[in-house]
C-alpha positions as CSV (number, residue, x, y, z in Angstrom):
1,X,65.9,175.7,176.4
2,X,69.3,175.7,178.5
3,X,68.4,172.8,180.6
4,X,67.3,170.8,177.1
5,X,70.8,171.4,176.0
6,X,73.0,170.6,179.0
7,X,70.5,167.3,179.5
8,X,71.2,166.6,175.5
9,X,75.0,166.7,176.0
10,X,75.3,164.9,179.3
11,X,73.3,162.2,177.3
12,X,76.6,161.0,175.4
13,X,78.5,161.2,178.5
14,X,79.3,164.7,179.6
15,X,79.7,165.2,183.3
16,X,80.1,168.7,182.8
17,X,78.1,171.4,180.4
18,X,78.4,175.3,179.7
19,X,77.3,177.8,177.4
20,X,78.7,180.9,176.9
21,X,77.9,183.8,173.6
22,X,80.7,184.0,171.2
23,X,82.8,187.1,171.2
24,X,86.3,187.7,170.9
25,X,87.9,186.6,174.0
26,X,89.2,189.3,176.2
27,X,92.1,191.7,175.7
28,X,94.1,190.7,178.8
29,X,94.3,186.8,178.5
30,X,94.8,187.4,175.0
31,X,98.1,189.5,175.6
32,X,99.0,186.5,178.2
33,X,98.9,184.1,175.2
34,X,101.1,186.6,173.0
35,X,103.3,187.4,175.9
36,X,103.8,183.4,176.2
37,X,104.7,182.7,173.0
38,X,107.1,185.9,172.4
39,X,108.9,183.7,175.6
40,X,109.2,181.2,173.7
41,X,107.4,178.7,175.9
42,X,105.4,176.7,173.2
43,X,108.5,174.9,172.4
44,X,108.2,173.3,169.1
45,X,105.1,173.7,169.1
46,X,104.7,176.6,166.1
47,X,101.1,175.4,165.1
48,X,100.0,177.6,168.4
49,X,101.5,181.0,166.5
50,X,99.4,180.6,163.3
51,X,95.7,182.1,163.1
52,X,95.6,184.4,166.0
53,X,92.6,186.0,164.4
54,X,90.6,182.8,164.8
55,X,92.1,181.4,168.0
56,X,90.9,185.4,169.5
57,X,87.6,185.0,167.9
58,X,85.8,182.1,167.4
59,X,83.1,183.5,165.1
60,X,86.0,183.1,162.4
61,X,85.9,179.3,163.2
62,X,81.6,178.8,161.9
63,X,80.7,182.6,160.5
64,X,77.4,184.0,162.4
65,X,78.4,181.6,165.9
66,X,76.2,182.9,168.6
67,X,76.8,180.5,171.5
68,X,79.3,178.0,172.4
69,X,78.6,174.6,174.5
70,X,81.5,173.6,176.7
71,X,81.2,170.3,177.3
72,X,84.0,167.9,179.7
73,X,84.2,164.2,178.8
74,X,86.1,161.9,181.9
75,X,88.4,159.7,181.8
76,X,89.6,157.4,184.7
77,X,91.9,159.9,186.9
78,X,94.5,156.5,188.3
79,X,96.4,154.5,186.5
80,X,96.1,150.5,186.7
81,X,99.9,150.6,185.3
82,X,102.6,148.9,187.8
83,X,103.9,151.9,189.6
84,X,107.6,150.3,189.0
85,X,106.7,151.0,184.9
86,X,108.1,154.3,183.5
87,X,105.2,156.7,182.9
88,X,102.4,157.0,180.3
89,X,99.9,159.5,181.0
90,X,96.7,157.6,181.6
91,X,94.6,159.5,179.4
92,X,96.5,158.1,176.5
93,X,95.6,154.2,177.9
94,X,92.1,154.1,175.6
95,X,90.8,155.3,172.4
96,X,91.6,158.5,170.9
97,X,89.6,161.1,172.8
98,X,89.7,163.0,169.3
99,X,87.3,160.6,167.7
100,X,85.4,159.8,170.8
101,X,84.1,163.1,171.7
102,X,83.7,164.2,168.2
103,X,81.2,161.4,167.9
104,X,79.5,162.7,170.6
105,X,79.2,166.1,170.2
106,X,78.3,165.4,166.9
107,X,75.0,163.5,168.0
108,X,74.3,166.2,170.8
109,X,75.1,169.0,168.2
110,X,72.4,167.0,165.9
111,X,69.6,166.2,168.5
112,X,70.0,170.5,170.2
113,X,69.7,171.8,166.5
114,X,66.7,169.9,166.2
115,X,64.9,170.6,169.3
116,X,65.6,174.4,168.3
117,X,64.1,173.7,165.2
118,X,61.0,172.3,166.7
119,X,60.8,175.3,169.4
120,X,61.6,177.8,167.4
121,X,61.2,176.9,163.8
122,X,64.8,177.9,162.8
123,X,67.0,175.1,162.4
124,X,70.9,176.6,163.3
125,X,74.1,175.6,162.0
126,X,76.9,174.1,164.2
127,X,80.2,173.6,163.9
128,X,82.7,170.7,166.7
129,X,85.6,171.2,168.1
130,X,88.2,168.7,169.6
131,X,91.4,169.7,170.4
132,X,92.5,170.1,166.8
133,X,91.0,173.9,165.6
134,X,92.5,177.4,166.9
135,X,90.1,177.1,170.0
136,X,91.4,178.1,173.2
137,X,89.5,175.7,175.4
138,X,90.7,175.7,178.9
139,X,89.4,179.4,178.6
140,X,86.4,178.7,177.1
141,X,85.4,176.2,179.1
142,X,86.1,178.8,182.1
143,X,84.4,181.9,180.5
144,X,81.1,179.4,180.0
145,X,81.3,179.0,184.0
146,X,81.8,175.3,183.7
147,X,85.5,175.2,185.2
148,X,88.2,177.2,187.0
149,X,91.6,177.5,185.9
150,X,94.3,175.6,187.6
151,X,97.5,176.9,188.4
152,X,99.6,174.0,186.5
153,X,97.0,175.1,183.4
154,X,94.6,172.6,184.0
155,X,90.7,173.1,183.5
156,X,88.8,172.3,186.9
157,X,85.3,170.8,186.9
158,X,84.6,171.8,190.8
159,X,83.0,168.8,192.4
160,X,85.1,166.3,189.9
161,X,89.1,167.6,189.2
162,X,90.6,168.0,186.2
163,X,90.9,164.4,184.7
164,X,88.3,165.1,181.7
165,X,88.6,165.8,177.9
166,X,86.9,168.9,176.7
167,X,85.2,169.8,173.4
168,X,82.9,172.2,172.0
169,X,79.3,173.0,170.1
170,X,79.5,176.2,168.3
171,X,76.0,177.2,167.0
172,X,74.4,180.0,164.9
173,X,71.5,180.7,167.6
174,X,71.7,182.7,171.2
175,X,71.0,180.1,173.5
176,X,72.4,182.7,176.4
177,X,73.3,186.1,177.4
178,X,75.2,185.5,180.3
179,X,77.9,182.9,180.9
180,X,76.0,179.8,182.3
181,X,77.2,176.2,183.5
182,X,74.5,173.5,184.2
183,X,75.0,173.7,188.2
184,X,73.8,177.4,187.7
185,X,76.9,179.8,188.8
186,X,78.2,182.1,187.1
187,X,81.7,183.1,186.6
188,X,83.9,185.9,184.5
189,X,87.0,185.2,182.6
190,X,89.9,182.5,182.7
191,X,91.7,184.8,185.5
192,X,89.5,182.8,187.9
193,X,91.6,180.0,189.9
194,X,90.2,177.3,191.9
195,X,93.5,176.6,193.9
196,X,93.8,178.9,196.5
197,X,97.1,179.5,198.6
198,X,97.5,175.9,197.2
199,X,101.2,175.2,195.0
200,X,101.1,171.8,195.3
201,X,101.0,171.3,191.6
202,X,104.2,173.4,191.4
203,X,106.3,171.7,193.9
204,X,105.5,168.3,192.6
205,X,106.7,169.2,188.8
206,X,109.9,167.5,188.6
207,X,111.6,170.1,186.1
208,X,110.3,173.2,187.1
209,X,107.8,174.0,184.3
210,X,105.3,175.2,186.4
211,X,105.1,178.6,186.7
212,X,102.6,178.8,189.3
213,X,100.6,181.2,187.4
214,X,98.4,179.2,184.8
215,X,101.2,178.8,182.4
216,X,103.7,175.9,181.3
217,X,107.1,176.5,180.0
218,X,107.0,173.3,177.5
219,X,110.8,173.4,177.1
220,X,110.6,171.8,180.6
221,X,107.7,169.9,180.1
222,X,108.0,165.8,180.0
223,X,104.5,166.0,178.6
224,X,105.9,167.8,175.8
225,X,109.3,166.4,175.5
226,X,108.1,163.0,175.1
227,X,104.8,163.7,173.4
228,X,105.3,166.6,170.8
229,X,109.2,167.3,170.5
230,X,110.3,165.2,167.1
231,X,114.0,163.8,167.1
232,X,116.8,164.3,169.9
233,X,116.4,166.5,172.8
234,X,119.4,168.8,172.6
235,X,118.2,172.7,174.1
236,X,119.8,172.9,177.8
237,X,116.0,172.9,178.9
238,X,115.0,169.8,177.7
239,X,118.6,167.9,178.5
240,X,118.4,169.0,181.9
241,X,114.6,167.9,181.9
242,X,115.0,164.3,180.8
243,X,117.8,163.8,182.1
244,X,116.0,163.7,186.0
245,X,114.6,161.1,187.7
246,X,111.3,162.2,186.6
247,X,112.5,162.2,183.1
248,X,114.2,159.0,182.7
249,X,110.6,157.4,184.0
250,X,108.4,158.7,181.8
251,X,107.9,157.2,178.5
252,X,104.9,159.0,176.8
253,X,103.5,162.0,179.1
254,X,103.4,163.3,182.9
255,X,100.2,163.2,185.4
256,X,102.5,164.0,188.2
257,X,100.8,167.6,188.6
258,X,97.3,166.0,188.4
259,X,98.4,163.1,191.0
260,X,99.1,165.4,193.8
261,X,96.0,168.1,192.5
262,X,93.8,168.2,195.7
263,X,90.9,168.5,193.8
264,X,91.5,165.0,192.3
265,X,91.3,163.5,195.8
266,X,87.9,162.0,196.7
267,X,86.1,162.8,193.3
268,X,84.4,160.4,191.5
269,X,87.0,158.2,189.8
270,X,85.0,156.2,187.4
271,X,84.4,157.0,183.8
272,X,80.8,157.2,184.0
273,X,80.1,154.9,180.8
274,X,82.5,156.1,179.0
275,X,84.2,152.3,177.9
276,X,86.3,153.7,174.8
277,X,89.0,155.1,178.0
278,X,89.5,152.0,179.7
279,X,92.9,151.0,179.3
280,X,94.0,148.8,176.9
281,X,96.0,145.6,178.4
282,X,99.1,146.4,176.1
283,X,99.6,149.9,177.2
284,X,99.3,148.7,181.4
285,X,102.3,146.4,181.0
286,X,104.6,148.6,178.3
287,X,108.5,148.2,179.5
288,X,111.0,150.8,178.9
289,X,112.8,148.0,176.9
290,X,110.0,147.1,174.4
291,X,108.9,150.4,173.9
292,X,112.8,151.1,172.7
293,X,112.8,148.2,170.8
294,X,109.5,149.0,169.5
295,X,109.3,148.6,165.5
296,X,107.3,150.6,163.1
297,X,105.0,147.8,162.3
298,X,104.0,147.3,166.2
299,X,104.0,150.8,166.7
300,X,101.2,150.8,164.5
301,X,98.9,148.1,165.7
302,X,99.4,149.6,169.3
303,X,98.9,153.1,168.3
304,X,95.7,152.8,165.9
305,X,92.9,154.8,167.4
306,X,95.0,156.0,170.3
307,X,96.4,159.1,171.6
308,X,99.8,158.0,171.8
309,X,100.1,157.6,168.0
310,X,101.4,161.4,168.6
311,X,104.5,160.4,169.8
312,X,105.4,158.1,166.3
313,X,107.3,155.3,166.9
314,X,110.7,157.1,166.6
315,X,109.5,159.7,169.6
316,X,108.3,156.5,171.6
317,X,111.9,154.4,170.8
318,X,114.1,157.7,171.8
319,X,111.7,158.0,175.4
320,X,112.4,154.5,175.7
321,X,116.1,154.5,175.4
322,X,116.2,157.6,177.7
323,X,114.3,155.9,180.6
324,X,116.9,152.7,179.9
325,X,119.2,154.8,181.4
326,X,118.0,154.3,184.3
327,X,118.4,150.4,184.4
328,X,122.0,149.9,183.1
């Protein structure tokens, strides 16, 4: 049944599946969470404080869950953008990995709770998850032996890197009792690193929000300042941030970490089929200058379907003007 599943998934495009039973995650990473947000390292970014219940226990998400299916979606890991050009992150080039992968795993979700139907005459509920319900996935998507946990936060697919989307299957049947990937290892909980003695991740973060242990402090972060922070910067954290070198070339994200990630080295770099993350023309060539000048209405007509809708156009204008700096 397992191998039906994983070969389901990796049908719409999954380079990576696991499957792991649904219990309440463990008591130690969930006091890491809590500890992180008492910090005050989520930023702005309340929404992560509200329903702890459900973010600790997934049943809460689709009552009577038994199993969840990891699943990681790539995306090309190198930008085609002129090096000279300020930064956007590359995952935000294409479509809306949101909508993509929901797609997806809404076709795999359909085909496995039919195949369990016709095995074993029950037909289960199922419930997908993209980056938008109380789901911890980076630790999911460990816990299920798919990936290790990076030390700049990142999910690792061993054999690939860490330039993927994930998303999830929850389903009302036990398709597992143990914590099983599709290359067959096993693995234990999200305390489980794949770097090593290796900080290169840490050293390359240009504002020190790297903590060198698995977490982010997003006050620092230029992935956060110039994706999820609305209106001015004005803590010390996030004036000192963009006001680097780093800071004033980055217009909508930061890859830096995942440029210098030895495990992105030598992987596979294509997108295996998956054509909605190619990069649209108008995002390779976006100047610091237009994308100040940017107005509302062109916002829009760049923005539909994409990632980068997240910043609005006002966050997209401010990162604009800040990178600017740099050229007058």
């Amino acid at each position: 049944m397992l191998n039906e599943v994983f070969e389901a998934v990796k049908r719409f495009g999954a380079i990576g599946v696991g499957v792991t039973p649904v219990v309440p995650m463990g008591d130690e990473v969930f006091s890491e969470f809590e500890g992180w947000l008492a910090n005050g390292e989520n930023a702005g970014m309340n929404y992560l404080e509200n329903y702890p219940e459900i973010r600790r226990n997934p049943e809460l998400l689709l009552p009577g869950a038994k199993s969840m299916i990891c699943a990681a979606f790539p995306y090309p890991a190198e930008s085609e953008r002129d090096p000279d050009l300020p930064m956007i992150s590359v995952y935000a080039m294409g479509e809306d990995y949101h909508t993509v992968l929901r797609k997806r795993l809404t076709s795999a979700a359909e085909e496995i709770s039919g195949l369990i139907e016709s095995e074993r005459g029950v037909r289960p509920e199922w419930r997908v998850c993209v980056d938008t319900a109380p789901l911890a996935e980076r630790y999911w998507a460990v816990k299920s032996g798919m990936c290790e946990r990076g030390l700049n936060g990142m999910a690792i697919l061993p054999g690939y890197g860490s330039c993927f989307f994930l998303g999830e299957i929850l389903i009302t049947y036990p398709l597992s009792e143990i914590n099983m990937p599709e290359n067959g290892k096993k693995r234990g909980d999200s305390e489980v690193f794949g770097c090593g003695e290796c900080r290169a991740c840490v050293r390359a973060c240009p504002t020190g929000a790297l903590q060198g242990n698995g977490l982010i402090d997003c006050r620092r972060c230029l992935s956060y300042l110039t994706i999820e922070h609305r209106g001015a910067w004005t803590t010390p954290e996030a004036l000192a941030a963009m006001a680097t070198e780093a800071g004033r070339n980055t217009l909508y994200g930061c890859d830096r970490c995942v440029r210098v990630c030895p495990h992105n080295r030598g992987t596979q770099r294509e997108s295996e089929g998956m054509k909605e993350f190619e990069a649209d023309p108008r995002m390779l060539t976006l100047t610091a200058e237009q994308a100040e000048e940017i107005s509302d209405e062109t916002f829009r007509e760049l923005a539909k379907g994409k990632a980068i809708k997240r910043a609005k156009a006002a966050g997209l204008r401010r990162n604009g003007a800040n990178c600017m700096k740099n050229r007058n």
